[in-house]
PATIMAR-717329 format. One record per residue: residue number from 1; residue in three letters; x, y, z of N, C-alpha, C in turn. Coordinates in nm, 3 decimals, padded with zeros to 5 digits. Example, Ala and Ser with C-alpha at 12.3 -4.5 7.8 and 13.67 -1.06 7.14 Angstrom:
BEGIN
PT	1	Ala	01.319	-00.569	00.780	01.230	-00.450	00.780	01.320	-00.330	00.780 $
PT	2	Ser	01.285	-00.225	00.708	01.367	-00.106	00.714	01.290	00.003	00.787 $
This chain:
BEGIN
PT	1	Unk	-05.657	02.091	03.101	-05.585	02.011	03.197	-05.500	01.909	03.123 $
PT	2	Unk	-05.358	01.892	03.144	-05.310	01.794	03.096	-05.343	01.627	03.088 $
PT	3	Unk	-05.264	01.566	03.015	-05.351	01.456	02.992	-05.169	01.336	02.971 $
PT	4	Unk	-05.220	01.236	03.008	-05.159	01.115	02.962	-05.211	01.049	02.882 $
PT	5	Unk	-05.110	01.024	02.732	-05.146	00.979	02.641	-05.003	00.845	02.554 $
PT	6	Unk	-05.084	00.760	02.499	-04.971	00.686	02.470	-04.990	00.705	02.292 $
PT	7	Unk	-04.916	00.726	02.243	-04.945	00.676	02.100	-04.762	00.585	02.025 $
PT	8	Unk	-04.856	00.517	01.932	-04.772	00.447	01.835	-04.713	00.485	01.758 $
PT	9	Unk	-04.557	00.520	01.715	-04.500	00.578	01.618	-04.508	00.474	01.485 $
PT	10	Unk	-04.495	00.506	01.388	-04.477	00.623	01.317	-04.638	00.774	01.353 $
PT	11	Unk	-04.645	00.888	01.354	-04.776	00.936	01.365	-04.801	00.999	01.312 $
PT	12	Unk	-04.907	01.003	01.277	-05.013	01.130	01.128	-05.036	01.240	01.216 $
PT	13	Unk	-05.075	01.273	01.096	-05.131	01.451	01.183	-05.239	01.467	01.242 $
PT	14	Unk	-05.285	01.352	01.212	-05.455	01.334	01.275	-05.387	01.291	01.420 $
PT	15	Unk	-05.323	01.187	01.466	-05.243	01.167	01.585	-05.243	01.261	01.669 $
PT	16	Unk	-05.177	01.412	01.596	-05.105	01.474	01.682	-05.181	01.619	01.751 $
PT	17	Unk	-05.346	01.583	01.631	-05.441	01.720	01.641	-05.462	01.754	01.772 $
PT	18	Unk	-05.468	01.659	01.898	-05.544	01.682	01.973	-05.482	01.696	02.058 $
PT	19	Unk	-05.349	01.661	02.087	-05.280	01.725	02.152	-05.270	01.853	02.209 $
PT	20	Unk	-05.209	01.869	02.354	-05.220	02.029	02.389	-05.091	02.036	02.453 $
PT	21	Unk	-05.046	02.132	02.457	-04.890	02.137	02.521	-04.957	02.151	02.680 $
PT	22	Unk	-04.837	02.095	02.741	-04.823	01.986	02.918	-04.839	01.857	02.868 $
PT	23	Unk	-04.950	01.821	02.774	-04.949	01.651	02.808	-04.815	01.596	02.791 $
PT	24	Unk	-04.852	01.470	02.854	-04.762	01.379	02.851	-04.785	01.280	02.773 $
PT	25	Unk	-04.679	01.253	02.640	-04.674	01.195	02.597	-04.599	01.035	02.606 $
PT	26	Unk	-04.656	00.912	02.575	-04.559	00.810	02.602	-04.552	00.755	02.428 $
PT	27	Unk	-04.409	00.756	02.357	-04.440	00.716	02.286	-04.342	00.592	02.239 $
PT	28	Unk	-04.422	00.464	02.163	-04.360	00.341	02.060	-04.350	00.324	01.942 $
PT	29	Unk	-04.225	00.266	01.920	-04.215	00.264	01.784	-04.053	00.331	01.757 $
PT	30	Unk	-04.083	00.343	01.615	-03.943	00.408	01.558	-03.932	00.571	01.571 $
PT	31	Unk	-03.813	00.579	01.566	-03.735	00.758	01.536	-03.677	00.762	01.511 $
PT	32	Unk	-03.640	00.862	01.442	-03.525	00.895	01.404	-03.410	01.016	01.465 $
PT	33	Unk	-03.247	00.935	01.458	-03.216	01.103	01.582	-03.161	01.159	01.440 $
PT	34	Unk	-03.142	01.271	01.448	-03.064	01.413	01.353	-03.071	01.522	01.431 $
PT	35	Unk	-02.931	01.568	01.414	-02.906	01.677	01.454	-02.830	01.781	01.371 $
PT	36	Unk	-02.790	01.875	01.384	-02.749	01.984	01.271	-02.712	01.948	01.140 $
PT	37	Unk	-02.593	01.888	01.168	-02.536	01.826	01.049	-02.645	01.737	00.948 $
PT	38	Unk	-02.695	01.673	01.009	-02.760	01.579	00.969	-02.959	01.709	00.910 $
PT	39	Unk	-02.978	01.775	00.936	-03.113	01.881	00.880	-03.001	01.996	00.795 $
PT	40	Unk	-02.874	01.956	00.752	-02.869	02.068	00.674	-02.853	01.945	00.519 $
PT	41	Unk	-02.836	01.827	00.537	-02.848	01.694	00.476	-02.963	01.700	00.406 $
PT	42	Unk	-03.023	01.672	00.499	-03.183	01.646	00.458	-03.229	01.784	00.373 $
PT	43	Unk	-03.201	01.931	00.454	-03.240	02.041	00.367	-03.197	02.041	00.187 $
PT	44	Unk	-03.067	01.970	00.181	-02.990	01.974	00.050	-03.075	01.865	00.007 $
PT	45	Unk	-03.092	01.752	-00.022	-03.212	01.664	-00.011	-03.293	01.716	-00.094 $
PT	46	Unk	-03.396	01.767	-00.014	-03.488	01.829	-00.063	-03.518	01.959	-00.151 $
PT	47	Unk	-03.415	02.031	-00.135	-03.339	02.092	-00.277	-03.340	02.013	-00.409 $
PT	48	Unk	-03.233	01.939	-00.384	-03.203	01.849	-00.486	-03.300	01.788	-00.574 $
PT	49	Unk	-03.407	01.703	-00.470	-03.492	01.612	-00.548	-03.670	01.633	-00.523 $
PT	50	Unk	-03.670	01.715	-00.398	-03.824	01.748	-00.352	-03.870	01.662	-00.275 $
PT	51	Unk	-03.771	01.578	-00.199	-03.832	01.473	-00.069	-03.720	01.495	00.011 $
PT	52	Unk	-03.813	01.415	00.140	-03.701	01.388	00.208	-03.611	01.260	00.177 $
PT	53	Unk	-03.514	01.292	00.250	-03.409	01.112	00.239	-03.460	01.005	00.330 $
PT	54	Unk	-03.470	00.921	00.254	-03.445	00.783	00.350	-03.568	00.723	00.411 $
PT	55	Unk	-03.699	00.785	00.296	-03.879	00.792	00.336	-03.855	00.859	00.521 $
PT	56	Unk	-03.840	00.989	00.515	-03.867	00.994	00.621	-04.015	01.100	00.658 $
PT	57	Unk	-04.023	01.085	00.558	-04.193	01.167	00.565	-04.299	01.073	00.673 $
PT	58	Unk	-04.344	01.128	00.726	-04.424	01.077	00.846	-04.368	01.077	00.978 $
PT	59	Unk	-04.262	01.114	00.970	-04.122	01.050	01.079	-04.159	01.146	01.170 $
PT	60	Unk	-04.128	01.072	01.296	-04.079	01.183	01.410	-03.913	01.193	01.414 $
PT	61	Unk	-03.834	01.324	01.439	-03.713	01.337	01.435	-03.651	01.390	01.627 $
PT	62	Unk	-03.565	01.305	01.649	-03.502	01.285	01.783	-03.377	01.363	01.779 $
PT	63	Unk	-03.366	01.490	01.813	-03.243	01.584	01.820	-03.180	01.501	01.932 $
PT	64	Unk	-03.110	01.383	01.898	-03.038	01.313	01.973	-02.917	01.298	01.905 $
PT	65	Unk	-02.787	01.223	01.983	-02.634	01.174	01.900	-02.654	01.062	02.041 $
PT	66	Unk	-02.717	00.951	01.992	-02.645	00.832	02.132	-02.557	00.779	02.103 $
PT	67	Unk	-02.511	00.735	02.205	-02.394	00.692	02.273	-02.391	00.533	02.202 $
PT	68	Unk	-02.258	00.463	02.223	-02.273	00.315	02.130	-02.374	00.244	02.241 $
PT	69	Unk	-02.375	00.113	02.203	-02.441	00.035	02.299	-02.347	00.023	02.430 $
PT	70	Unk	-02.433	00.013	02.571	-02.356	-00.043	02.679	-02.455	-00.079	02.787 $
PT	71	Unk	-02.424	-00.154	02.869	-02.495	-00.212	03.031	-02.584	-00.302	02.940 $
PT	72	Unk	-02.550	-00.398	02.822	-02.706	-00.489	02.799	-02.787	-00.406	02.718 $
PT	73	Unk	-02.797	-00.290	02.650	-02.883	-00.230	02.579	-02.842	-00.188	02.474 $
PT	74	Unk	-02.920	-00.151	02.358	-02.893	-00.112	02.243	-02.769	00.002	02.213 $
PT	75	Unk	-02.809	00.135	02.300	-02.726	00.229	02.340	-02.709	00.241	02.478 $
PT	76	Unk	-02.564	00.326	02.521	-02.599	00.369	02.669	-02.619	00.449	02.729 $
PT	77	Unk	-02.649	00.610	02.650	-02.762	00.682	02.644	-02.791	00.760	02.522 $
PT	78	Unk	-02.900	00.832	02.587	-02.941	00.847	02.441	-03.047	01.025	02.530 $
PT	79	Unk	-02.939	01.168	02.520	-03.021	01.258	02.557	-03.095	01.344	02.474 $
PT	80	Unk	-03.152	01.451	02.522	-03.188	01.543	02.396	-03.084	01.655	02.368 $
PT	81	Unk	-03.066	01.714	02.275	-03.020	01.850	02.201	-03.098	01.939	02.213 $
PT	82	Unk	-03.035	02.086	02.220	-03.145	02.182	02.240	-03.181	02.264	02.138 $
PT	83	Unk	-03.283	02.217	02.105	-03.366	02.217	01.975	-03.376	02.316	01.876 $
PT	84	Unk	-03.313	02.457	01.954	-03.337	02.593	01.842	-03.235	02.546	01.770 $
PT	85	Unk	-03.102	02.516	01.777	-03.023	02.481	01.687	-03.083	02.442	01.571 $
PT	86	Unk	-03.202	02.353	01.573	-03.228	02.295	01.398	-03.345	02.391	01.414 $
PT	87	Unk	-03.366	02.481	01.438	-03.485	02.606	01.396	-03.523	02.665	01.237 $
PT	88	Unk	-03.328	02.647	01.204	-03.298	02.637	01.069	-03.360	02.619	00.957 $
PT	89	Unk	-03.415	02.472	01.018	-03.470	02.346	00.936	-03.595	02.316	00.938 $
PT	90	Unk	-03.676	02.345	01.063	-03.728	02.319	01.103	-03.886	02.282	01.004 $
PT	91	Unk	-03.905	02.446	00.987	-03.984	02.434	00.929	-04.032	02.399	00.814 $
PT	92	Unk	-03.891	02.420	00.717	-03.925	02.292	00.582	-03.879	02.185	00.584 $
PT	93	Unk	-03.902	02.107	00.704	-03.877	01.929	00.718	-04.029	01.931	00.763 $
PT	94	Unk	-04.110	02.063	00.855	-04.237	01.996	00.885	-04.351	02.051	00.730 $
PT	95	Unk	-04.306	02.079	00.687	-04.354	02.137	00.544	-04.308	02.005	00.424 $
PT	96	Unk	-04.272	01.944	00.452	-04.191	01.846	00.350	-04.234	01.687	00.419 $
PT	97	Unk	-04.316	01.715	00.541	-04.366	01.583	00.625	-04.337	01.520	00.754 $
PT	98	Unk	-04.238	01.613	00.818	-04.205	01.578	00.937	-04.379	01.565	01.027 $
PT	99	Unk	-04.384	01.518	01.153	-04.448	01.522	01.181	-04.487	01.563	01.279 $
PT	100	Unk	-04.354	01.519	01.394	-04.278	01.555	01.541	-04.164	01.567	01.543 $
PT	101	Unk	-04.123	01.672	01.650	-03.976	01.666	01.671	-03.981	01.628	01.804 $
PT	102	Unk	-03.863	01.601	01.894	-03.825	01.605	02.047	-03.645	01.669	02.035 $
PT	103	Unk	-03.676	01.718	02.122	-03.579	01.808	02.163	-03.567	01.869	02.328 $
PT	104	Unk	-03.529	01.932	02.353	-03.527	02.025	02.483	-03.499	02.200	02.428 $
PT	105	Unk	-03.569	02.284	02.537	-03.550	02.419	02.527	-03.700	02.418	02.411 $
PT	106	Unk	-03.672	02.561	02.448	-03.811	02.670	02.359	-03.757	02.648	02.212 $
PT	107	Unk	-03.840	02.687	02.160	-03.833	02.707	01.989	-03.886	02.870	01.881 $
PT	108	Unk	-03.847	02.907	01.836	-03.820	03.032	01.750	-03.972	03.023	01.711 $
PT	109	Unk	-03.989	03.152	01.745	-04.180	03.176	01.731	-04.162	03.151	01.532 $
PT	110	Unk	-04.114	03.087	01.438	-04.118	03.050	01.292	-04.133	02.945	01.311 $
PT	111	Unk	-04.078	02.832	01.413	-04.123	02.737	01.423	-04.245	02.687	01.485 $
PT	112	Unk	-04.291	02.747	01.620	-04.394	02.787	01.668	-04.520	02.777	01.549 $
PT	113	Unk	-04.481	02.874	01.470	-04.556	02.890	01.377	-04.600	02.784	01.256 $
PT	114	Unk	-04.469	02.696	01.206	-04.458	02.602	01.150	-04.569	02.485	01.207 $
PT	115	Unk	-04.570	02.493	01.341	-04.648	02.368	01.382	-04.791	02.397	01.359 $
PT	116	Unk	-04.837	02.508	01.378	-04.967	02.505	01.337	-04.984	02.531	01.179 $
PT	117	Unk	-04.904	02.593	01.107	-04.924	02.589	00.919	-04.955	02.439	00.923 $
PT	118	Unk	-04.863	02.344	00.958	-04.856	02.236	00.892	-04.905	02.125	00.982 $
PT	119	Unk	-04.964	02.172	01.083	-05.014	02.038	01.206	-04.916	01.954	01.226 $
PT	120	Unk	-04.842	01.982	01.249	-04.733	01.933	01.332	-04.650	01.977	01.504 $
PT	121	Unk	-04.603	01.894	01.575	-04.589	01.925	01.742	-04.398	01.930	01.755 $
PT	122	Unk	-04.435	02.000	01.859	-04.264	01.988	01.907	-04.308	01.929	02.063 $
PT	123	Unk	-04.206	01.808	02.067	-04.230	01.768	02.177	-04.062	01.746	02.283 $
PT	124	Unk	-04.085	01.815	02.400	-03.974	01.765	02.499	-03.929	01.693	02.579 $
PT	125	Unk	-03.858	01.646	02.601	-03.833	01.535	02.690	-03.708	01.580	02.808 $
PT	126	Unk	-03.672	01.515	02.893	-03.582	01.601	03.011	-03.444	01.594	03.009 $
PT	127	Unk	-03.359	01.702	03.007	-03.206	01.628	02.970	-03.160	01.597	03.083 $
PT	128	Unk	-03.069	01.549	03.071	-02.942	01.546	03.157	-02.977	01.403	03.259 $
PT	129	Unk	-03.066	01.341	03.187	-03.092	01.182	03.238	-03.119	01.036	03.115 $
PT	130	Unk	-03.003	01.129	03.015	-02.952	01.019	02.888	-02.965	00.892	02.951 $
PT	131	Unk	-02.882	00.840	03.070	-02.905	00.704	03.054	-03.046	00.621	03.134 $
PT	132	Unk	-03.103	00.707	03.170	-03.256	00.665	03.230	-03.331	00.685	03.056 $
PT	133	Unk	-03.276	00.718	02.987	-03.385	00.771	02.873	-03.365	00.633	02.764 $
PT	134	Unk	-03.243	00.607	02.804	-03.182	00.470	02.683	-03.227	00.354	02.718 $
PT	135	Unk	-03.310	00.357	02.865	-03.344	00.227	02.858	-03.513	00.242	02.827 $
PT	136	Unk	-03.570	00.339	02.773	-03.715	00.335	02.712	-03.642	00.309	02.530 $
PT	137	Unk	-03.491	00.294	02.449	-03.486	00.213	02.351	-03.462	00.100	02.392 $
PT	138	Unk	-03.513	00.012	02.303	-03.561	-00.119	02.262	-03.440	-00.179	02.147 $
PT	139	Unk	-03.371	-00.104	02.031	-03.304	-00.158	01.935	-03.294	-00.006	01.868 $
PT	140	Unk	-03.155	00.004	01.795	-03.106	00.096	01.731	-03.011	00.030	01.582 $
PT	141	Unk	-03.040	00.141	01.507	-02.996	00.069	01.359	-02.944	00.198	01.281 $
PT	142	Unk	-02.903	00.188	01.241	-02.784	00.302	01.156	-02.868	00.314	01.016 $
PT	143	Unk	-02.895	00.406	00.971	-02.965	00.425	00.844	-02.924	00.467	00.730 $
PT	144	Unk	-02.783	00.626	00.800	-02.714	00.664	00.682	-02.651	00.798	00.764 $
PT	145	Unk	-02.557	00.853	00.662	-02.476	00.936	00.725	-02.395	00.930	00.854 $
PT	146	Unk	-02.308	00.746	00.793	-02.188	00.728	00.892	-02.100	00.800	00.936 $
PT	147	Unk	-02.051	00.899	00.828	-01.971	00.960	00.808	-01.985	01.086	00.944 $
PT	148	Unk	-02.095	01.130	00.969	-02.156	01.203	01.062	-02.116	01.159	01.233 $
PT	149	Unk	-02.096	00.989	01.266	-02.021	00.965	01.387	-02.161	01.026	01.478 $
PT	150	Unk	-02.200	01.068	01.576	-02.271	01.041	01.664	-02.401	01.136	01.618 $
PT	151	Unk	-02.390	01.216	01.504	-02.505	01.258	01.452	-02.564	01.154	01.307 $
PT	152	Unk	-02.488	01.057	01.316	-02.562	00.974	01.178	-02.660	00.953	01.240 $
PT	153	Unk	-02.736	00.952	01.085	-02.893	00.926	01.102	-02.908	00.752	01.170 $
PT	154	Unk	-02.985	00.759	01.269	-03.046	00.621	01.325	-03.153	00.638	01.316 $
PT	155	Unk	-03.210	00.507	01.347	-03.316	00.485	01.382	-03.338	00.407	01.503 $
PT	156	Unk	-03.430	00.467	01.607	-03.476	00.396	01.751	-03.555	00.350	01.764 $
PT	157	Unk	-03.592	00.254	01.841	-03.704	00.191	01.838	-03.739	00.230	02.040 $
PT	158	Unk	-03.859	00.302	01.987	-03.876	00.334	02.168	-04.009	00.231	02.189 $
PT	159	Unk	-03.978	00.263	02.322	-04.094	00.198	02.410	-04.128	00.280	02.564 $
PT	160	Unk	-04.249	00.343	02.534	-04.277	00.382	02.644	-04.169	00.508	02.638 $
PT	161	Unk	-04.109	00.649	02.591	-04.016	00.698	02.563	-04.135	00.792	02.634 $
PT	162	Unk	-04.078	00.852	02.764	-04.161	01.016	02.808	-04.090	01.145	02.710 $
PT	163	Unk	-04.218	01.181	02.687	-04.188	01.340	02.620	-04.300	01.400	02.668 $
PT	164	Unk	-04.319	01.533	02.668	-04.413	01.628	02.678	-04.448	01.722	02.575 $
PT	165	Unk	-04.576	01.740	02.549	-04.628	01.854	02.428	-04.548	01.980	02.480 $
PT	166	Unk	-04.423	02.045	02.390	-04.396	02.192	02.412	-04.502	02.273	02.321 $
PT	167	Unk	-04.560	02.262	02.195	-04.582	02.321	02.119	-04.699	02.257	02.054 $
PT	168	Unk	-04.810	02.257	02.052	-04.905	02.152	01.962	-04.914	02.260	01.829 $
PT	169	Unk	-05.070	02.192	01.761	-05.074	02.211	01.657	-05.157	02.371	01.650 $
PT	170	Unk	-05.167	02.409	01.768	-05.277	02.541	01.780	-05.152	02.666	01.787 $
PT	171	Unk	-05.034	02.592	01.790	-04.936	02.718	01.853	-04.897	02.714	01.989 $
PT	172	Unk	-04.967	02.669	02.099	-04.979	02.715	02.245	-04.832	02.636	02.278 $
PT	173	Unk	-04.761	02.716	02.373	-04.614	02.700	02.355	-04.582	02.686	02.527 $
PT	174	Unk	-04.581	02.599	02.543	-04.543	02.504	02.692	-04.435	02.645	02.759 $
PT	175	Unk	-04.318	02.607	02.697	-04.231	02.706	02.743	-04.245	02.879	02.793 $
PT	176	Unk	-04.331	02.948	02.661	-04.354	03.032	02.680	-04.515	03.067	02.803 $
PT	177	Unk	-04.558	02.965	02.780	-04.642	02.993	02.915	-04.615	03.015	03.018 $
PT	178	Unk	-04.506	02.974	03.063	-04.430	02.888	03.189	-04.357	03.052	03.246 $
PT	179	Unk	-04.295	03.076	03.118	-04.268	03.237	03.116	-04.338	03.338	03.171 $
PT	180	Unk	-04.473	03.313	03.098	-04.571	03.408	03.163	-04.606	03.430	03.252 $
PT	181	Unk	-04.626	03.296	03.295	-04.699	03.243	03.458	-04.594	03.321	03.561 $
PT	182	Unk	-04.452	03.300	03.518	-04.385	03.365	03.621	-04.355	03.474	03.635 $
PT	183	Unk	-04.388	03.536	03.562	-04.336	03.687	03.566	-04.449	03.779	03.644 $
């Protein structure tokens, strides 16, 4: 049965064990958004030198590009990307320390797979309500890869940010259930 749960970002893998895909997650703290441009960065990165950039080991990563600040808030929205796009990447950012992703849409049974090699979750959140989502950030800060324009790397500071387990650490895959159930 699903569950409501709050946890504190940054999160370990011990955090994320118990998780089951449906829950609901609420989560605080920092993230980071990247999106394509920005995991083929990080992939060269870790080529290069055998880490990630910018200590982002432990990190949860936000397939987001927000918007500048507007209405009084940090940004004025802030949605998800749909997540197979960095499928790419996926799995050697959670092999290299990622911990969580958020995104929207299903994910490539390698990534699927990735989450349980390495105990790590894919988690979703709902699109197409960016600016209901920008006001769970708190403060946003530019970290690197200006050059990138609405995929530079930030960092968010959420509060209370809804996501849902698509994928925990056992494999069990939100989406593809959902599939099943209906057919």
């Amino acid at each position: 049965m699903a569950k409501t749960v709050s946890l504190t970002l940054p999160l370990s893998r011990e955090d994320v064990a118990n998780l089951e895909a449906g829950d609901e997650v609420l989560l605080s703290g920092p993230v980071y958004t990247m999106r394509d441009a920005g995991h083929e960065r990080a992939l060269q990165c870790l080529e290069d030198t055998g880490q990630l950039p910018f200590n982002l080991e432990g990190a949860t990563l936000f397939y987001a590009g927000p918007t500048p600040a507007a209405a009084g808030r940090p940004l004025g929205s802030v949605g998800p990307t749909t997540a197979s796009r960095m499928d790419f990447a996926t799995p050697q950012l959670f092999a290299a320390g990622i911990v969580a992703a958020i995104g929207k849409g299903k994910r490539s049974p390698e990534v699927v797979q990735a989450c349980k090699d390495t105990g790590s979750v894919y988690l979703c959140t709902v699109g197409g309500i960016a600016a209901l989502l920008a006001k769970a950030v708190t403060a946003s800060e530019l970290v690197g890869w200006d050059d990138l324009g609405t995929e530079a790397l930030r960092k968010l500071t959420l509060k209370d940010f809804p996501t849902y387990v698509a994928v925990d650490t056992k494999g069990n895959d939100l989406y593809r259930e959902i599939e099943t159930a209906a057919r």
